[in-house]
N, C-alpha and C positions, 0 to 999 in steps of 0.2 A: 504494500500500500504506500501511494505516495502523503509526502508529507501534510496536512490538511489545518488549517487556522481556523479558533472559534469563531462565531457567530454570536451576537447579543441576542439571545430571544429569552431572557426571562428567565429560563428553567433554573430549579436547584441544583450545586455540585457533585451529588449524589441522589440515588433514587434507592431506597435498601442497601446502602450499603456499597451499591457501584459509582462509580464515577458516570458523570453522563456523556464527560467526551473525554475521551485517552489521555491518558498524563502528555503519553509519548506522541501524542499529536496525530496519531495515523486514524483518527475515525470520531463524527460526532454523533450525539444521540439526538435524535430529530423526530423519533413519538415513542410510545411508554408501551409495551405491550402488557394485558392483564391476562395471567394463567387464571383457569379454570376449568369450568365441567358443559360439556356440550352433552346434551339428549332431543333423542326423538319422541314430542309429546305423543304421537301416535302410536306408538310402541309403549311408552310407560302406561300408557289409559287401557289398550287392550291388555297388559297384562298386569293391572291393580298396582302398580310401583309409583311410588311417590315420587316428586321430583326431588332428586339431593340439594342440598344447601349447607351442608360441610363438607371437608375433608373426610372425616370422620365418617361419617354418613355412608361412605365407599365400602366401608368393612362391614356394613348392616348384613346377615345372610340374607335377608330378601333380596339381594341385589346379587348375588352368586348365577356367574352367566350372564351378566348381562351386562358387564363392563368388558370397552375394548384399549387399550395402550400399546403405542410402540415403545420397543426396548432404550432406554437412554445409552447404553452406548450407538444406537441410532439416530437419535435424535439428540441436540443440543436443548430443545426445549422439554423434554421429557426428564431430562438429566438434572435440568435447572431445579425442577419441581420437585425431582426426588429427594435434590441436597439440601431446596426449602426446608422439609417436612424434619431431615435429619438434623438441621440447624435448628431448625423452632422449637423441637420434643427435646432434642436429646440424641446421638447416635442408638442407645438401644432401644427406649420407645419408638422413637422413627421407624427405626426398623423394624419394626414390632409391626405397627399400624402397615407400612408397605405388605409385609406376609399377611396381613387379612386381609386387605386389598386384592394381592398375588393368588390367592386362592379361590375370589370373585371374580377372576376372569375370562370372560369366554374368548380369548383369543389376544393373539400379541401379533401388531401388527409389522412390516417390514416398514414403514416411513409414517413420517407425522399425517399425509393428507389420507394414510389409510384408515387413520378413525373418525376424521371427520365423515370420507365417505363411506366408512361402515355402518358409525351409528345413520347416516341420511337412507344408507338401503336397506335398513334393519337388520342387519347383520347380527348389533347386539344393540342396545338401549341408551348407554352412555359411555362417553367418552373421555379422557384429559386433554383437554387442547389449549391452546392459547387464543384468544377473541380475533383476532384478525382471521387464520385459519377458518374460521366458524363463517366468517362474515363473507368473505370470499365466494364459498362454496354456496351459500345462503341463495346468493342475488341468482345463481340458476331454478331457482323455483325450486329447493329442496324445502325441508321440513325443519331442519337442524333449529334449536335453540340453545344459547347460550346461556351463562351462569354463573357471575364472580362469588364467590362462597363468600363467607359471613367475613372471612381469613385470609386476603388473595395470596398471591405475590402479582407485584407490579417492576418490570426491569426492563431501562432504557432500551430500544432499539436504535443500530446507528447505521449510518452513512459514510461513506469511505468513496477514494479515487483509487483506482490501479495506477501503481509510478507506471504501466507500458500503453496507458490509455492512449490512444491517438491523437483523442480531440481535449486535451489537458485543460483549456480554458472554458469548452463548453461545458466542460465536468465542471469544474469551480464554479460554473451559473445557474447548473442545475442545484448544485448543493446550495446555494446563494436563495435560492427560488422556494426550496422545500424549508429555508429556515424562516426565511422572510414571515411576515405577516400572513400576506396574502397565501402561502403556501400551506400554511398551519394552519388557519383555516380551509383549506381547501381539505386537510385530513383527515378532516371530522366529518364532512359530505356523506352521506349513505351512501355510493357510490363507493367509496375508499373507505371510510368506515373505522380507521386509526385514531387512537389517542394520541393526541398532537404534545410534545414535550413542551410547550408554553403556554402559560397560564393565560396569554392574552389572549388563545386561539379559544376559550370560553366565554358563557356569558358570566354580568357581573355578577349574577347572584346562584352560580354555579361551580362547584368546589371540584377541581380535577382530580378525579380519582385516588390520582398516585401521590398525590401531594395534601389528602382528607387526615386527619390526627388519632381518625377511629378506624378506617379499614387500611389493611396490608397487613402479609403475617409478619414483619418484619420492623414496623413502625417504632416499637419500643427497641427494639434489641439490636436492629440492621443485621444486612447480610455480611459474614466474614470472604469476600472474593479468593482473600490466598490461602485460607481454608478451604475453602472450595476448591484450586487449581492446584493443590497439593496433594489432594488426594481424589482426585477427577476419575482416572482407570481403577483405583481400587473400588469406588462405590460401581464404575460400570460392571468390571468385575464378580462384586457380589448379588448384583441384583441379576445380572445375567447366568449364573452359576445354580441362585436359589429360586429365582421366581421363573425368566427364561426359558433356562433348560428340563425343566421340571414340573412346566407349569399344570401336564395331566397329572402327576401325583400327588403335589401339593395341591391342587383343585380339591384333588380325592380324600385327601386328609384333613382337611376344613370344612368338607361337606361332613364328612363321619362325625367329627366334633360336634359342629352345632347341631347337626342331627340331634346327637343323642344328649348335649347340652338342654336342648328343649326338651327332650325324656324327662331330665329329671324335674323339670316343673309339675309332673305330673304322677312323677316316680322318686322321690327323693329317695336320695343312698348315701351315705357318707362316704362309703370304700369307691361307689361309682363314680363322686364327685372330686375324690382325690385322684384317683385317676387321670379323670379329664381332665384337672387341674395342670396334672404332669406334662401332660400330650399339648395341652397351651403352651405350658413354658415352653417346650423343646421346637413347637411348631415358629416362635417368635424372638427365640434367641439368638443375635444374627452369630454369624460361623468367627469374627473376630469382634473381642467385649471392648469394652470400652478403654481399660487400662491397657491392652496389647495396642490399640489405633494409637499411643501416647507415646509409645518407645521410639524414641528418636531415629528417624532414618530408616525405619523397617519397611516402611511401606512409600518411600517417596519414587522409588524409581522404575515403578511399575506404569511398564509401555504397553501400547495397544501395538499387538505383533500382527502384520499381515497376514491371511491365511497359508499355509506353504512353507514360512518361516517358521525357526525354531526359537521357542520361547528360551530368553535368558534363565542360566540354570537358579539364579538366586529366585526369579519369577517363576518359574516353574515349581520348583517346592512351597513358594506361598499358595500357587494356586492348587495344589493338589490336597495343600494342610485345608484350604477353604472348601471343599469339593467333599474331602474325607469329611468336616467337620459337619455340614450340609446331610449328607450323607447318612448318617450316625444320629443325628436325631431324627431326621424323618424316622428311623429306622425304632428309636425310641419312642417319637409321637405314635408309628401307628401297634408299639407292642399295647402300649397302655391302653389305646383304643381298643384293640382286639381283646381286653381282657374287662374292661369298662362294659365293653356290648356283650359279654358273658355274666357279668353283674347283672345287668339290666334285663338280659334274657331270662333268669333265673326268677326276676322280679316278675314277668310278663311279657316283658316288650318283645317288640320284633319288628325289623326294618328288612324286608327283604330286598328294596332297591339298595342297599349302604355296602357297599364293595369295599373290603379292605378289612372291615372290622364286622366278621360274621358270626351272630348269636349260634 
């Protein structure tokens, strides 16, 4: 990227945590994009599911199947949201919530525009997406609606030149153009449909989203960026390892759970409710705790290796400690289940569709 000078429009030096235009000068932020939750009202209403309006709300079992996400090591914005959830909670909460999430969902897609256009052909019901994505796909007469949770995240979008651009000056007009006044308004058009990074591109008595005191998950606490780019491939890593590669068996193992979870409303049992107990923790415990993520230098140098290529041997052994440890509890979640659903059986119950943990 060639080298780029700010623009006056107003905006703050930060938005969560990020800078709005590069220290280093190569890229400005010119509108705000808002993550969130796309669904098809016509699919939620034929199949009794409420519309989400948390985060949180994504790990309801009523919602098992009927969420779709592409993998963040595929997406940049899929990635962003993940390392939100894990900045906001906690690494091990975070990752707790992600695994009942990961087990609600009916399919991982290869690219971001595949769940927008999954949930529009009813593929599955709801989606993660970012507002622009949603709004795009919208104006061809789909169904899709949008959703900023109670909790967003809000983070600059920018603008850049390539140093090998051809027409260098008309690039500097164009960027000239989208900061200007008249451009920032023009972002806001239903037409374009973007949150414009200047507060003048609003009316006066309308507060811009990412700059409100009460919405963003990030407001009080801000985003840590070189927290985030320190450990980038390790979070791709583990979400693609646990949730990813695995996603028919941990489906399987979150359905058996609350399956029999709701049992005991009906059947209470101390032995059967310590059980499931066990089969939660193992199911939500990510494969490295929070004191190993602290050790200096263990995890900083883990690269995303081409296909075909050979993984460096120090990354190789992280990844196979993550894989085994992955591994090892599912293997623990579904013994406890399988002996939980023998409690229960004993009690009465019986789940003939529950695969995995049979009475």
């Amino acid at each position: 990227l060639a080298p780029v000078q700010p623009r006056k429009t107003g905006a703050p030096e930060t938005i969560a945590g990020y800078p709005v235009n590069d220290p280093d000068h190569r890229y400005l932020g010119f509108a705000v994009s808002g993550y969130g939750l796309v669904y098809n009202p016509a699919y939620l209403a034929a199949r009794g599911l409420p519309v989400p309006r948390t985060w949180a709300d994504l790990a309801a079992p009523v919602y098992a199947g009927h969420i779709g996400l592409t993998s963040p090591a595929r997406s940049g914005t899929t990635h962003l949201m993940v390392e939100a959830l894990l900045q906001s909670l906690g690494w091990e909460r975070g990752w707790a919530l992600w695994s009942v999430i990961g087990g609600n969902l009916a399919t991982i897609t290869a690219r971001s525009f595949g769940v927008t256009a999954g949930v529009a052909r009813g593929r599955f019901g709801i989606g993660i997406s970012i507002d622009f994505l949603t709004e795009a796909r919208t104006g061809d007469g789909e169904t899709n609606r949008f959703v900023l949770p109670g909790e967003t995240l809000f983070a600059p979008a920018s603008i850049a030149r390539l140093a090998t651009s051809p027409n260098p000056k008309e690039a500097e007009l164009f960027i000239d153009f989208v900061l200007s006044p008249e451009g920032q308004k023009m972002l806001r058009e239903p037409r374009i449909g973007r949150l414009a990074i200047s507060p003048s591109a609003y009316a006066p008595d309308e507060t811009p989203p990412h700059l409100s005191e009460t919405e963003g998950i990030f407001n009080r606490t801000g985003f840590d960026a070189g927290l985030s780019a320190g450990r980038y491939e390790l979070v791709n890593l583990i979400f693609d390892e646990w949730i990813t590669f695995r996603r028919t068996e941990h489906a399987r193992l979150w359905r058996g759970l609350q399956t029999m979870e709701a049992a005991l409303l009906t059947r209470p049992d101390e032995q059967a409710a310590r059980l499931l107990t066990q089969a939660r923790a193992a199911l939500t415990q990510p494969p490295i705790s929070t004191a190993e993520l602290g050790e200096p230098g263990r995890f900083q140098n883990i690269v995303r290796v081409p296909r075909g290529l050979p993984v460096p041997e120090e990354q190789a052994r992280i990844e196979t400690d993550i894989r085994n440890a992955i591994a090892a509890r599912a293997t623990e979640a579904s013994d406890n289940l399988q002996r939980a659903a023998e409690r229960l059986a004993a009690l009465g119950w019986r789940d003939e569709n529950l695969t995995g943990a049979r009475p």
